[in-house]
Backbone of each chain as ProteinMPNN parsed JSONL, in Angstrom:
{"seq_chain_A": "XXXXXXXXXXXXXXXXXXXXXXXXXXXXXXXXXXXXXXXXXXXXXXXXXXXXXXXXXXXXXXXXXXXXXXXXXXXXXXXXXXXXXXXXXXXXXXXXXXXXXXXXXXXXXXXX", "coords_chain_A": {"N_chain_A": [[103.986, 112.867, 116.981], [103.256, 113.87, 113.216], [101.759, 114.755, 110.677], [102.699, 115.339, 107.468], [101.952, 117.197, 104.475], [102.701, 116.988, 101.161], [102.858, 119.581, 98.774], [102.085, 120.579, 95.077], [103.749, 123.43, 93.539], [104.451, 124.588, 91.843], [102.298, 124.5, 90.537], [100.474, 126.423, 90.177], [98.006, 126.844, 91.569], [95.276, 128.026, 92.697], [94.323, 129.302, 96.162], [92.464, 128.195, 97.668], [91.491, 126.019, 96.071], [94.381, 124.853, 96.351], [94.082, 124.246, 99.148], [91.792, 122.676, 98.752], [93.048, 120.252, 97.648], [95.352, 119.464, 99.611], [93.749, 118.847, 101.728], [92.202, 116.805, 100.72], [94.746, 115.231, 100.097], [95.348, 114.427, 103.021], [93.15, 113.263, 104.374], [93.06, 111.076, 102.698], [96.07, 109.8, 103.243], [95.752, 109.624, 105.939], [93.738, 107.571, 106.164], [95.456, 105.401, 105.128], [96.834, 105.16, 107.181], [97.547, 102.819, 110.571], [95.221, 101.711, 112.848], [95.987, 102.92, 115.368], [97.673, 104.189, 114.977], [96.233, 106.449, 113.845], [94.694, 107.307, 115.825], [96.406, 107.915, 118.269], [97.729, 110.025, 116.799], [95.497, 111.779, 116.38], [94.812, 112.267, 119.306], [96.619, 113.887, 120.328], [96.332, 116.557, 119.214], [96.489, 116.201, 115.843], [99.256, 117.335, 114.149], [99.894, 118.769, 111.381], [101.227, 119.955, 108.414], [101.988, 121.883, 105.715], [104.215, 121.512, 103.137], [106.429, 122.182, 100.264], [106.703, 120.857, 97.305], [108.266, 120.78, 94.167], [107.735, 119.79, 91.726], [105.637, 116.72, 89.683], [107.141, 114.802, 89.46], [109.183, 115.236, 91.97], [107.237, 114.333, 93.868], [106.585, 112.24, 93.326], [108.66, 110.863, 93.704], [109.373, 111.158, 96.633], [106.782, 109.474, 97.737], [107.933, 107.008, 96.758], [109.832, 107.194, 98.753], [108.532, 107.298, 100.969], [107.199, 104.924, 101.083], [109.122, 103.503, 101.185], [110.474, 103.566, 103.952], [107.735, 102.17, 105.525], [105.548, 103.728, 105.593], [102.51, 105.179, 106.246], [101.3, 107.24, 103.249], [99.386, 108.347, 100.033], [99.39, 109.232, 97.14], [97.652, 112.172, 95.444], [95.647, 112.857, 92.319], [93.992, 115.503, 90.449], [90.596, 115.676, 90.208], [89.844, 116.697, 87.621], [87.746, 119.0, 87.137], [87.994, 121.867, 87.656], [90.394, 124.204, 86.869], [92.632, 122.321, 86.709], [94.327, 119.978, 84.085], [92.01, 116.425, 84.071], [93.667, 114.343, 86.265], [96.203, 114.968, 87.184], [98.895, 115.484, 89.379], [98.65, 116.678, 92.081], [99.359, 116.539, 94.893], [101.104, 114.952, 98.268], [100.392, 113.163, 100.756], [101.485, 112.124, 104.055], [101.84, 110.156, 106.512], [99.925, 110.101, 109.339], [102.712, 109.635, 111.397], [105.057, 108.356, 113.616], [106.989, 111.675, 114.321], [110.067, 111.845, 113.524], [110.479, 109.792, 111.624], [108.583, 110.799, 109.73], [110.03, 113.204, 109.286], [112.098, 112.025, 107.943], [111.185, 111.866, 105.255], [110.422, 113.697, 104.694], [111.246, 116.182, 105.837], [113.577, 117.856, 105.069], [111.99, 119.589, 102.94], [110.497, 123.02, 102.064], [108.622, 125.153, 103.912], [105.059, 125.437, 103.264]], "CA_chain_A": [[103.245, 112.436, 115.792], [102.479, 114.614, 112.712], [101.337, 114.426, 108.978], [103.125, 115.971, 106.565], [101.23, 117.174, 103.048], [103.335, 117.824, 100.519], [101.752, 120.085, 97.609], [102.856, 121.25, 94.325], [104.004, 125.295, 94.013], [104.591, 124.603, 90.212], [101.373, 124.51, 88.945], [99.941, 127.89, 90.349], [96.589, 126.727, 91.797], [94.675, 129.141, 93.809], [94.228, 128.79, 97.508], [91.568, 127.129, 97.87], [91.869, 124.654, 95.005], [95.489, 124.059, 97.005], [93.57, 123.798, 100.075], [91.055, 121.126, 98.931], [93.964, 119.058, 97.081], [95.439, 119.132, 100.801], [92.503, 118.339, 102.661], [91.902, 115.275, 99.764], [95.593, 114.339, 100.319], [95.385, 114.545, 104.407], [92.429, 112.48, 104.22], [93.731, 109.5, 102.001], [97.367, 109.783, 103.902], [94.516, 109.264, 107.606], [92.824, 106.41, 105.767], [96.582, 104.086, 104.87], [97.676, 104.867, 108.484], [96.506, 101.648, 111.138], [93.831, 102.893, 113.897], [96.636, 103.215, 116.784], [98.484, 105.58, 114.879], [95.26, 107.934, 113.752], [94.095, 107.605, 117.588], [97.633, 108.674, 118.916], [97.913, 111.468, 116.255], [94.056, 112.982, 117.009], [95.032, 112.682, 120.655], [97.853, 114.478, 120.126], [96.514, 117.461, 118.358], [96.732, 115.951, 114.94], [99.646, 118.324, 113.328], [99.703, 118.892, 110.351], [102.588, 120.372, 108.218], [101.84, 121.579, 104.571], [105.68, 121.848, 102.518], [106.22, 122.457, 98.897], [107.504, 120.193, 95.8], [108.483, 121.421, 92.977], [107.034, 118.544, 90.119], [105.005, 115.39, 89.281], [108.631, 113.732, 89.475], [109.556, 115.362, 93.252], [106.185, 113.71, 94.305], [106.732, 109.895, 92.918], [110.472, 110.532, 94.608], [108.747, 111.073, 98.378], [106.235, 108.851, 98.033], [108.784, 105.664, 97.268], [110.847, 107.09, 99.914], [107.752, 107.167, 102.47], [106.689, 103.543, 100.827], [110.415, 102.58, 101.794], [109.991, 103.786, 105.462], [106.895, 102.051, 106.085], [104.781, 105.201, 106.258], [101.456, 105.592, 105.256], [101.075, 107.911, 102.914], [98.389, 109.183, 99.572], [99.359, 110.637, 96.323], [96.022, 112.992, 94.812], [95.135, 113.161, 91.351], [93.257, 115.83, 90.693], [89.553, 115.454, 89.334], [89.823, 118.134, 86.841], [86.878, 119.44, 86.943], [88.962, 123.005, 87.791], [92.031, 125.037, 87.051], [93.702, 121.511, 86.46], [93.967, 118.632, 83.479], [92.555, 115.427, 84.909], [94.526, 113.129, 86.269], [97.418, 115.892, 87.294], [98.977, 114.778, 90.4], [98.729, 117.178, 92.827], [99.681, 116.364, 96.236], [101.187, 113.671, 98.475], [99.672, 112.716, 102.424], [102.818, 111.559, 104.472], [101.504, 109.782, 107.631], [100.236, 109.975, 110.503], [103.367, 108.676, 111.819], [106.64, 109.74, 114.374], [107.459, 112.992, 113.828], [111.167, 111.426, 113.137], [110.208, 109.412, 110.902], [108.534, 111.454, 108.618], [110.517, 114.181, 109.077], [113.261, 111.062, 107.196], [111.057, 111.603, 104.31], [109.887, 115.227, 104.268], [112.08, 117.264, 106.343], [114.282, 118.803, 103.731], [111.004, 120.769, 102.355], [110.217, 124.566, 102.915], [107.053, 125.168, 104.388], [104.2, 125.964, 101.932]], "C_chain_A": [[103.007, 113.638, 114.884], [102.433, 113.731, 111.164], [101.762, 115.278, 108.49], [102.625, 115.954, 105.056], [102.089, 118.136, 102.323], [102.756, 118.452, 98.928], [102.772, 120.823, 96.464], [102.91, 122.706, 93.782], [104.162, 125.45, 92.438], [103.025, 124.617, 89.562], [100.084, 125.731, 89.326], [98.051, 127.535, 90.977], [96.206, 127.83, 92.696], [94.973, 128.472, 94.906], [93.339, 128.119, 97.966], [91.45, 126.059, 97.106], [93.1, 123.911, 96.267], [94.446, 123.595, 98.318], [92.477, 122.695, 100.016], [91.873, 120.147, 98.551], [94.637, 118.84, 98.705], [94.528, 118.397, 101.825], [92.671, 116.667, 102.09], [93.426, 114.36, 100.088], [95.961, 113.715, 102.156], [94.521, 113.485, 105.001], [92.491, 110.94, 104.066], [94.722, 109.267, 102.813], [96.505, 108.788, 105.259], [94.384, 107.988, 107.08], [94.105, 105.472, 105.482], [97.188, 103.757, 106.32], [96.323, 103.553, 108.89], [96.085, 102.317, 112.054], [94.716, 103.185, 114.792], [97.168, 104.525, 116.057], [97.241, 106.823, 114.524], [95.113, 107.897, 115.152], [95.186, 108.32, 118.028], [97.482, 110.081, 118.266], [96.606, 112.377, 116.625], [94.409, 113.333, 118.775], [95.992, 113.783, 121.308], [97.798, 115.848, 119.322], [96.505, 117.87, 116.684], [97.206, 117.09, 114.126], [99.867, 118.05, 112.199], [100.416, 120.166, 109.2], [102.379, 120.25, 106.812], [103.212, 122.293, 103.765], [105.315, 121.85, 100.681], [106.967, 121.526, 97.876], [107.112, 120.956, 94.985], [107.837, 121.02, 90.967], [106.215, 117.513, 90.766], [106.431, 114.384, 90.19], [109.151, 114.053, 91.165], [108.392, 114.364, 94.02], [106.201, 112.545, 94.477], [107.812, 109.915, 94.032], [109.627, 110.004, 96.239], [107.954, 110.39, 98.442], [107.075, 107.251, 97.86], [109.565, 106.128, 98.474], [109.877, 106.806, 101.484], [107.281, 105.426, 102.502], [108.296, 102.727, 101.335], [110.609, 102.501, 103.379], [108.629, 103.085, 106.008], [106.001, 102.652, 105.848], [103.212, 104.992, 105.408], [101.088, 106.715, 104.662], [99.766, 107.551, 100.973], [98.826, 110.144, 97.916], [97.735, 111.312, 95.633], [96.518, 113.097, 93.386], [94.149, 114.159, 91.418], [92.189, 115.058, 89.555], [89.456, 116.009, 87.762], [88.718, 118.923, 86.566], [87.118, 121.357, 86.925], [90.351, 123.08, 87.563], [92.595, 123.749, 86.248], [93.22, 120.1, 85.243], [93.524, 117.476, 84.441], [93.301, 114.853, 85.576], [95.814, 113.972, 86.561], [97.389, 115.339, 88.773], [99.624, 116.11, 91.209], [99.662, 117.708, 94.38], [100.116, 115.032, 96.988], [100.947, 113.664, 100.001], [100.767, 111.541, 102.828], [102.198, 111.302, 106.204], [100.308, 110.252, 107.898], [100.883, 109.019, 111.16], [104.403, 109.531, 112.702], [107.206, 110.418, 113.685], [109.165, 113.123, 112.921], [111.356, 110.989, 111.952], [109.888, 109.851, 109.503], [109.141, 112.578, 108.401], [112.001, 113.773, 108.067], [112.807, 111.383, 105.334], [111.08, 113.369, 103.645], [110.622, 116.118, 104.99], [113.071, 117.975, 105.708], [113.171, 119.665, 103.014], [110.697, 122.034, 102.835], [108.426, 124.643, 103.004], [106.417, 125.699, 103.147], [103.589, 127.737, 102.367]], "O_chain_A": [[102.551, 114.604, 115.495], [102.85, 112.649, 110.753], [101.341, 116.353, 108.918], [102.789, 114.936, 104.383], [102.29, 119.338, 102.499], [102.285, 117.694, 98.081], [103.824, 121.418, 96.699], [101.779, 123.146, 93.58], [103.954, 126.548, 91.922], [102.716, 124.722, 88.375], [98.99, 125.797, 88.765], [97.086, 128.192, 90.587], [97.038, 128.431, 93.376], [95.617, 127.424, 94.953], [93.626, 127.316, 98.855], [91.273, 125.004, 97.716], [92.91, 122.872, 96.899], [94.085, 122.418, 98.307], [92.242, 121.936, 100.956], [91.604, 119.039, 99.015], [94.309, 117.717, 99.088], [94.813, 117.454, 102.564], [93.075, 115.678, 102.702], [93.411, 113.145, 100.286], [96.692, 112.758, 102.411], [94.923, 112.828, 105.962], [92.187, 109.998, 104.797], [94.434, 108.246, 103.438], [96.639, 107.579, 105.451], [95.062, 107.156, 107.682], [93.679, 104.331, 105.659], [97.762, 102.732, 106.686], [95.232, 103.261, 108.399], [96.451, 103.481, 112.213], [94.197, 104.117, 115.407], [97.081, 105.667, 116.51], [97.381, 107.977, 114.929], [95.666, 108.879, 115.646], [94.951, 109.514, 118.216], [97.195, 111.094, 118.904], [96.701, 113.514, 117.087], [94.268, 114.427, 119.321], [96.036, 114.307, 122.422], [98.816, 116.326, 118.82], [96.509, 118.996, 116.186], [96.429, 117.813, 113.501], [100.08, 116.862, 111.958], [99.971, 121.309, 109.308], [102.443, 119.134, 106.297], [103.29, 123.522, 103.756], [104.267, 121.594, 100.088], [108.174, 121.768, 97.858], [106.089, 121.635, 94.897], [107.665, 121.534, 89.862], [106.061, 117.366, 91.979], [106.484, 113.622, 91.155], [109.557, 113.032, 91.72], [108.869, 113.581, 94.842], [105.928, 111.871, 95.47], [107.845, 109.179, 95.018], [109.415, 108.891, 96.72], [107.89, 110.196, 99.656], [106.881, 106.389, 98.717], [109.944, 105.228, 99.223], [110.233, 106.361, 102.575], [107.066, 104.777, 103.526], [108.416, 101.574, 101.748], [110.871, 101.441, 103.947], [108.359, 103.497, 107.136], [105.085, 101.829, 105.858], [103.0, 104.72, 104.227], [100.458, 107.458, 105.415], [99.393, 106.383, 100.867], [98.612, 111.332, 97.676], [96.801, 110.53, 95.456], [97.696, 113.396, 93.191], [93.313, 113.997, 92.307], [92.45, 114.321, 88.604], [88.83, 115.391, 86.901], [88.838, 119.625, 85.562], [86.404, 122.044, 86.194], [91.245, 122.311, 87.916], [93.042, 123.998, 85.128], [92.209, 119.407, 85.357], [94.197, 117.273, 85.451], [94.271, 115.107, 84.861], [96.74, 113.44, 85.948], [96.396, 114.886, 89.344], [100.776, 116.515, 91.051], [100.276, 118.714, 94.735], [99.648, 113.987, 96.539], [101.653, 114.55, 100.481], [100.945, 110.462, 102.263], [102.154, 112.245, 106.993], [99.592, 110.76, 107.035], [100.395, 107.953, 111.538], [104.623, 110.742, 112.676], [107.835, 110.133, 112.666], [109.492, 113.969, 112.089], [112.165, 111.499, 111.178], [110.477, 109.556, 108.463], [108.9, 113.12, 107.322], [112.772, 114.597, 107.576], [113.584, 111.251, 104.388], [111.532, 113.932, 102.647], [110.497, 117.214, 104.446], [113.221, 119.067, 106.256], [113.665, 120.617, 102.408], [110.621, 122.177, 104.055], [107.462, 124.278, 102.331], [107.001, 126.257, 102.218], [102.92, 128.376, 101.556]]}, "seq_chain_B": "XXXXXXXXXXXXXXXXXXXXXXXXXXXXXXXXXXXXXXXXXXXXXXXXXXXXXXXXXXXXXXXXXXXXXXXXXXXXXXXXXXXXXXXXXXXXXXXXXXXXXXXXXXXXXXXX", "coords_chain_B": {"N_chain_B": [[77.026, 114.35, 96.223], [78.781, 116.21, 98.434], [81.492, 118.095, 100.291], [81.649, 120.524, 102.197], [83.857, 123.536, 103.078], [84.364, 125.816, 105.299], [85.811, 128.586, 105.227], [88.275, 131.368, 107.47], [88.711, 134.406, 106.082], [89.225, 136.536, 107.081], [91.306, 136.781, 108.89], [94.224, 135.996, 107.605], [95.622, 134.317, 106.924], [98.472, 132.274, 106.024], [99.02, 130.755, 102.922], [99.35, 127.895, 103.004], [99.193, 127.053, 105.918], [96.437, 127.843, 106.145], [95.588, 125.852, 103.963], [96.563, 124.245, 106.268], [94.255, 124.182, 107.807], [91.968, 124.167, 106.78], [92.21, 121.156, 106.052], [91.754, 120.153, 108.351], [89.61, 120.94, 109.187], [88.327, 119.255, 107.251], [88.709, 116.47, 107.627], [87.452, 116.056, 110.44], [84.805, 116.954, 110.45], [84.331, 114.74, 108.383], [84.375, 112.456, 110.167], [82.401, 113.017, 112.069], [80.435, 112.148, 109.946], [78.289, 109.771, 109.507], [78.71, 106.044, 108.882], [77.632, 105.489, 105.643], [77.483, 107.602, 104.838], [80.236, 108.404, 104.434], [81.45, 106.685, 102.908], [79.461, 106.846, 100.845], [79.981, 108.774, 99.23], [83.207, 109.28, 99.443], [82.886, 106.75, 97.389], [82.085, 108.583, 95.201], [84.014, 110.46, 94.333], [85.189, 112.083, 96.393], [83.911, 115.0, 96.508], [85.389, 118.3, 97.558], [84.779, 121.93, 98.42], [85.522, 124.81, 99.045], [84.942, 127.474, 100.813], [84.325, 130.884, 101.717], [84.206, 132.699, 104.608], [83.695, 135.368, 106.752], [84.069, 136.2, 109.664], [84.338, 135.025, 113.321], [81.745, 135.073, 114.174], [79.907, 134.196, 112.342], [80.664, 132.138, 110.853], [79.92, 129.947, 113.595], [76.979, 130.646, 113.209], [76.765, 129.592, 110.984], [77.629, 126.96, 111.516], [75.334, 126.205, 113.242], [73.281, 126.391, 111.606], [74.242, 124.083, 110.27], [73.877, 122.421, 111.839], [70.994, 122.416, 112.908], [69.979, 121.346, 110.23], [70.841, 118.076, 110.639], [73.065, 118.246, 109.942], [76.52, 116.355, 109.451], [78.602, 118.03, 111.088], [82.052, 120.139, 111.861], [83.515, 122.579, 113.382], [86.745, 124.323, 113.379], [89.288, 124.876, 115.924], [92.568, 126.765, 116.227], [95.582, 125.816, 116.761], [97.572, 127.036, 118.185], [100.422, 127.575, 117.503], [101.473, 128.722, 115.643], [101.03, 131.726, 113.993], [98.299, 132.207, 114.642], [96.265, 133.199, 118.084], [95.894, 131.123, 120.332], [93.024, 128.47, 119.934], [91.732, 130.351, 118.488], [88.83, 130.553, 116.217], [89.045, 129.075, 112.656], [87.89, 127.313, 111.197], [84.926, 125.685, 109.712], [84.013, 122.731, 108.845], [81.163, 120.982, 106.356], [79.495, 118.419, 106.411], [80.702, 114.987, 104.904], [77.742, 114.909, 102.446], [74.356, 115.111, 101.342], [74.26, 117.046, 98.364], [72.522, 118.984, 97.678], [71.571, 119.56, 100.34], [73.763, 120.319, 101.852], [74.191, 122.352, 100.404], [72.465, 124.408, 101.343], [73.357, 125.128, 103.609], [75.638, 126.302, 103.212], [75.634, 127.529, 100.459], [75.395, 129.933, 99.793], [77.73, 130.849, 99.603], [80.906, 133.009, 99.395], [83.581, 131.2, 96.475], [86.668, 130.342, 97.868]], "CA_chain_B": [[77.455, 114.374, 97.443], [79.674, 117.224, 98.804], [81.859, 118.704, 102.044], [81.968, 122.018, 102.025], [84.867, 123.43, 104.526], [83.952, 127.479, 105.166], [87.554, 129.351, 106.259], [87.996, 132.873, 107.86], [89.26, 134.845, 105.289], [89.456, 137.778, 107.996], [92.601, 136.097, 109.831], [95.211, 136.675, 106.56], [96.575, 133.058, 107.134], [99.067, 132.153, 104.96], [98.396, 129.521, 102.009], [99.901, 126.787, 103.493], [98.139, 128.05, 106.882], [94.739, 128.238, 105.681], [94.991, 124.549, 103.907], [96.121, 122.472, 107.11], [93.457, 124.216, 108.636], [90.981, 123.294, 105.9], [92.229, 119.504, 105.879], [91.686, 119.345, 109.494], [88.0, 121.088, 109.31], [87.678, 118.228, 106.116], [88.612, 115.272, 108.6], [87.113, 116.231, 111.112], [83.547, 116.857, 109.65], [84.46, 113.484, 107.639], [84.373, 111.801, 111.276], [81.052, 113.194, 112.721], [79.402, 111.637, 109.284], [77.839, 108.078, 109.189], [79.774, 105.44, 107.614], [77.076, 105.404, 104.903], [77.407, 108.723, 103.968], [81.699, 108.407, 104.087], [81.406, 105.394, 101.864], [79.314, 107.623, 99.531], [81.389, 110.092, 99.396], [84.459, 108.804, 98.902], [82.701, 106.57, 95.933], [81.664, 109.694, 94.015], [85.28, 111.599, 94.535], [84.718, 113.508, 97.361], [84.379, 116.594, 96.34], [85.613, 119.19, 98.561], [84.791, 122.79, 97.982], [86.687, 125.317, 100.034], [84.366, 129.135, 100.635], [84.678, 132.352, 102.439], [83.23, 133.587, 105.515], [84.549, 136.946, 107.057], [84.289, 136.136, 111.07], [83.985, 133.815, 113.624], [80.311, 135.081, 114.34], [79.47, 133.706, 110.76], [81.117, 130.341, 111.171], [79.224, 129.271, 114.484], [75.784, 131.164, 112.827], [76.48, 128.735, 109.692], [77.28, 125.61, 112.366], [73.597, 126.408, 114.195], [72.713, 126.015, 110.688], [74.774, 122.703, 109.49], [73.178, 121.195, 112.833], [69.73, 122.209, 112.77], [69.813, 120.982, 109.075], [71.01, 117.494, 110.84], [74.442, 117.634, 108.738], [77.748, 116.038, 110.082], [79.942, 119.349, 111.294], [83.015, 120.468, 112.538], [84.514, 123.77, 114.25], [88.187, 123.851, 113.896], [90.055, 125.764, 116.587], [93.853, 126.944, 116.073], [96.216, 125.107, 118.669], [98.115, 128.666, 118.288], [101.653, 127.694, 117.195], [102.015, 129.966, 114.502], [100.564, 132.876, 113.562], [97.019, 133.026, 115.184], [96.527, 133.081, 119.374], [95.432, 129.478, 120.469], [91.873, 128.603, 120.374], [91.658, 130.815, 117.715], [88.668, 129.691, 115.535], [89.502, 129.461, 111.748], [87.158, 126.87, 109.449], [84.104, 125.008, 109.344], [83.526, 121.581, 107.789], [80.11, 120.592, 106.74], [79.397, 117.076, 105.304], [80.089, 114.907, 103.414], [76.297, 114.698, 102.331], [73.544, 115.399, 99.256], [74.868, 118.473, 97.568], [71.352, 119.863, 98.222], [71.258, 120.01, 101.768], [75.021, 121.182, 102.036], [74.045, 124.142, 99.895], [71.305, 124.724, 102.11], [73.789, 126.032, 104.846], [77.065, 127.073, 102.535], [75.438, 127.642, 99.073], [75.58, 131.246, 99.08], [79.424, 131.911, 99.876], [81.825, 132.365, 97.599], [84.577, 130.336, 96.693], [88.074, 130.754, 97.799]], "C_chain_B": [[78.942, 115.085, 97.557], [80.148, 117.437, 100.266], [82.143, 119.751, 101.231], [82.73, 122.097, 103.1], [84.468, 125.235, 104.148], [85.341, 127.904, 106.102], [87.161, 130.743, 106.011], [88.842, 133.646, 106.765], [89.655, 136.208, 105.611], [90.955, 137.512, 108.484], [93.911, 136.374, 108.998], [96.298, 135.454, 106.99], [97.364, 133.129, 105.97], [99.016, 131.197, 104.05], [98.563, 128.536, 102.693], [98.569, 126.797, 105.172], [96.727, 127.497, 107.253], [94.54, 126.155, 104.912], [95.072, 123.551, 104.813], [95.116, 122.932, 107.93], [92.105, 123.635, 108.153], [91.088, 121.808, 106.158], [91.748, 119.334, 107.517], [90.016, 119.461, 109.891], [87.54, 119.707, 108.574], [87.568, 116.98, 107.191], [87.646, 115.233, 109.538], [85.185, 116.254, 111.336], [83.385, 115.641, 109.277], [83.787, 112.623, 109.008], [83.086, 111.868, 112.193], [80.049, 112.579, 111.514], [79.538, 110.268, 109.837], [78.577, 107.671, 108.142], [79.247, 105.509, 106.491], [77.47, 106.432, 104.51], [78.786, 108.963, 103.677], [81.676, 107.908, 102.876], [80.837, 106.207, 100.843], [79.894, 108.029, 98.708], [82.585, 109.928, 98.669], [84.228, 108.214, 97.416], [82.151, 107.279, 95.112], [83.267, 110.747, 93.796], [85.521, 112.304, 95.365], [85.529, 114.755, 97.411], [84.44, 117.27, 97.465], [85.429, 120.58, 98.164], [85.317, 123.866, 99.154], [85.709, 126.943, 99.657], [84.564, 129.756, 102.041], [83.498, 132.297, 103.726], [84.778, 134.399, 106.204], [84.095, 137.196, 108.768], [84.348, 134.86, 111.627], [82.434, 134.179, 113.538], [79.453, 134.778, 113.061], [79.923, 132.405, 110.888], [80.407, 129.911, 112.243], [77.895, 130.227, 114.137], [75.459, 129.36, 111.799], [76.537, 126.936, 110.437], [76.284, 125.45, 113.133], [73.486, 126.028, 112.658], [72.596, 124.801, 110.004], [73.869, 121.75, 111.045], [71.791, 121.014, 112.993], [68.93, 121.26, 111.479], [70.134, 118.661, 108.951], [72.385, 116.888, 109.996], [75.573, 117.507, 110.062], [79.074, 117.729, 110.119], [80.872, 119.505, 111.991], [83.715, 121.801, 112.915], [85.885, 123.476, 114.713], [88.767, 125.603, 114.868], [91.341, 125.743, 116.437], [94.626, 126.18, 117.111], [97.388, 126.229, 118.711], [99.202, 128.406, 118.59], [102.088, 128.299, 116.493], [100.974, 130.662, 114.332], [99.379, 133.34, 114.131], [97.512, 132.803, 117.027], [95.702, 131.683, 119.269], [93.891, 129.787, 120.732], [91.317, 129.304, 119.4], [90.38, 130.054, 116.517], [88.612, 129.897, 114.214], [88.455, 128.43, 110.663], [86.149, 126.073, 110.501], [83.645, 123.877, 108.829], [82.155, 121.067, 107.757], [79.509, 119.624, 105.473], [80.621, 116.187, 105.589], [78.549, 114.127, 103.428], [75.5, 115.075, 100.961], [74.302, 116.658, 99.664], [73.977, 119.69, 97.969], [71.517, 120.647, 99.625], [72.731, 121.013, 101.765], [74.756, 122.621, 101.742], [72.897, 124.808, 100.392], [71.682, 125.949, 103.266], [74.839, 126.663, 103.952], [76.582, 127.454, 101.565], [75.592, 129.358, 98.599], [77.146, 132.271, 99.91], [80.296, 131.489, 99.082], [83.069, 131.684, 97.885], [85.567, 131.298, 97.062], [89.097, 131.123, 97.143]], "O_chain_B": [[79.969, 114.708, 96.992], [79.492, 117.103, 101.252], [82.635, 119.899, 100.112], [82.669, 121.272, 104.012], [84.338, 125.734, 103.03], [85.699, 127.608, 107.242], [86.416, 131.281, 105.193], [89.983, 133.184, 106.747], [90.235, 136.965, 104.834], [91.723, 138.449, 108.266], [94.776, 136.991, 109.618], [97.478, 135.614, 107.299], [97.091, 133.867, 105.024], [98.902, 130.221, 104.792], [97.474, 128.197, 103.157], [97.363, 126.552, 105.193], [96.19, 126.966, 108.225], [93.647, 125.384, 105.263], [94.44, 122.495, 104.805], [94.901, 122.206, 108.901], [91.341, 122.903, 108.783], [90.059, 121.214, 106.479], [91.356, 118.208, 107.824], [89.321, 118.664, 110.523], [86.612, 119.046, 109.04], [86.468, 116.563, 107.554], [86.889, 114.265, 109.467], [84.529, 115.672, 112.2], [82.343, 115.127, 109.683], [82.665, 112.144, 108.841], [82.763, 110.943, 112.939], [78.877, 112.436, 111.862], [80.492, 109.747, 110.415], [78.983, 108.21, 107.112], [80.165, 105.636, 105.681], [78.04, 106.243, 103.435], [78.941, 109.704, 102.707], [81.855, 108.579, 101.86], [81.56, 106.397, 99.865], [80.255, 107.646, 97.595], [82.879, 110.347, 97.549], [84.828, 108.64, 96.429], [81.634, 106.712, 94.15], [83.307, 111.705, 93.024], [86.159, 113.324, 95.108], [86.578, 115.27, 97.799], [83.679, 116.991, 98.392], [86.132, 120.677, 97.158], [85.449, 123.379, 100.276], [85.736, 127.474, 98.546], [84.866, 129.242, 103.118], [82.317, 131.95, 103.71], [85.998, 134.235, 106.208], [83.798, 138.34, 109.112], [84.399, 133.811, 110.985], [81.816, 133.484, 112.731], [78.31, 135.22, 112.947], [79.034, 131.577, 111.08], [79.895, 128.912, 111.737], [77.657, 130.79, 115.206], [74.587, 128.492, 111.84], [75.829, 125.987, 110.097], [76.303, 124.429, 113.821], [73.731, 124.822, 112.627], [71.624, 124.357, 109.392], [73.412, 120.608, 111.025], [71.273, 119.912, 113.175], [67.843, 120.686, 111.541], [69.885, 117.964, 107.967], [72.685, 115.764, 109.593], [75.614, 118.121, 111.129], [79.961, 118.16, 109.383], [80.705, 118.956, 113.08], [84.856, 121.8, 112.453], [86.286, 122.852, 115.696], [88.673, 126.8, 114.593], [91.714, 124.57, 116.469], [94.189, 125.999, 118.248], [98.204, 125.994, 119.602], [99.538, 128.722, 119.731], [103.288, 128.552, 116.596], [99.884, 130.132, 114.55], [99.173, 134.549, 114.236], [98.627, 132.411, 117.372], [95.035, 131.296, 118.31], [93.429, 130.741, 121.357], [90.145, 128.957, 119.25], [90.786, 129.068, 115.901], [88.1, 131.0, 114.024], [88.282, 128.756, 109.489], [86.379, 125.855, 111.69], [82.607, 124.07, 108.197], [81.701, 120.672, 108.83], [79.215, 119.831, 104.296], [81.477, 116.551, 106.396], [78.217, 113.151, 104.101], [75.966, 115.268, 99.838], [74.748, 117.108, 100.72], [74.287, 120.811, 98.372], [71.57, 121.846, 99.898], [72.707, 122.242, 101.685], [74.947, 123.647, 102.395], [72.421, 125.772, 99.793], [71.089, 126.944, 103.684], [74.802, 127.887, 104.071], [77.384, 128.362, 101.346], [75.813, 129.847, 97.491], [77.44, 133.372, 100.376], [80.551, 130.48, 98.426], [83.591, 131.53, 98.989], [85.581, 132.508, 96.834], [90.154, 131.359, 97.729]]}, "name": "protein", "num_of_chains": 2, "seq": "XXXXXXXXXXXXXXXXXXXXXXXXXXXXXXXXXXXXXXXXXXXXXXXXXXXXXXXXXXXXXXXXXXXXXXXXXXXXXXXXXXXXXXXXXXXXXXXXXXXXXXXXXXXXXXXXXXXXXXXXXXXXXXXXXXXXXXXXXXXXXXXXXXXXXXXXXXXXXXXXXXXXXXXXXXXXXXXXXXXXXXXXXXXXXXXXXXXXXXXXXXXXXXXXXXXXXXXXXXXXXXXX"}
């Protein structure tokens, strides 16, 4: 089992900004999965695997491809209250689902 | 209504690193609150704010603090596949709850 959060490297956020848009997309991603699969994945260590897109437009791509797989996943908007316009789309929360699976959607990404 | 997540900023994680360790302090914290205070939460945006501490002996000082204060917390430990030794402990989550109290135990560390 893991979760894959994929975040965007294009729009220069700090590290901690990136790290709450992760958290926020890791979160939402938890909350579409059904309760067997969060239970398996916490039991399991819940890993957690943050990769990089490049745009807005790489983002939409992986999330129809995880919505074509089944998968539960999460895209983030941010708030804007920082660094970022409203409504900028951040990040996308790819399971908790088989590691296979999402690795169908997200495994071509370089680690973040 | 806020989660604060407090990461070691001693450790020299790497971005990526440092946010699935954040998302997993965020969940994790998320999970020791009451549904009431999730449900909040979530319907205000839940904000996440992401600050510094510079050991572990500062992270389990500030979790004596998030518990005496009766806030929902979490102590994340590394499962020491990359870069740190296992067990390793690296963030904090505390909340989500009033803003007040949160900044009661985190309010005076700086952001990330």
């Amino acid at each position: 089992m893991k979760q894959t959060i994929v975040a965007r490297v294009d729009l220069g956020m700090g590290e901690g900004k990136l790290a709450a848009q992760v958290a926020h997309a890791s979160l939402s991603a938890y909350e579409e999965a059904d309760r067997r699969a969060q239970k398996r994945w916490k039991g399991d260590g819940q890993t957690k695997v943050v990769v990089k897109a490049n745009g807005e437009s790489q983002i939409f791509e992986l999330a129809e491809k995880a919505r074509a797989e089944g998968l539960a996943h999460a895209v983030v908007r941010d708030a804007g209250r920082t660094q970022l316009d409203a409504g900028t789309v951040t990040a996308l929360g790819v399971g908790p689902a088989d590691t296979e699976i999402v690795d169908k959607v997200t495994g071509d990404l370089s680690l973040y």
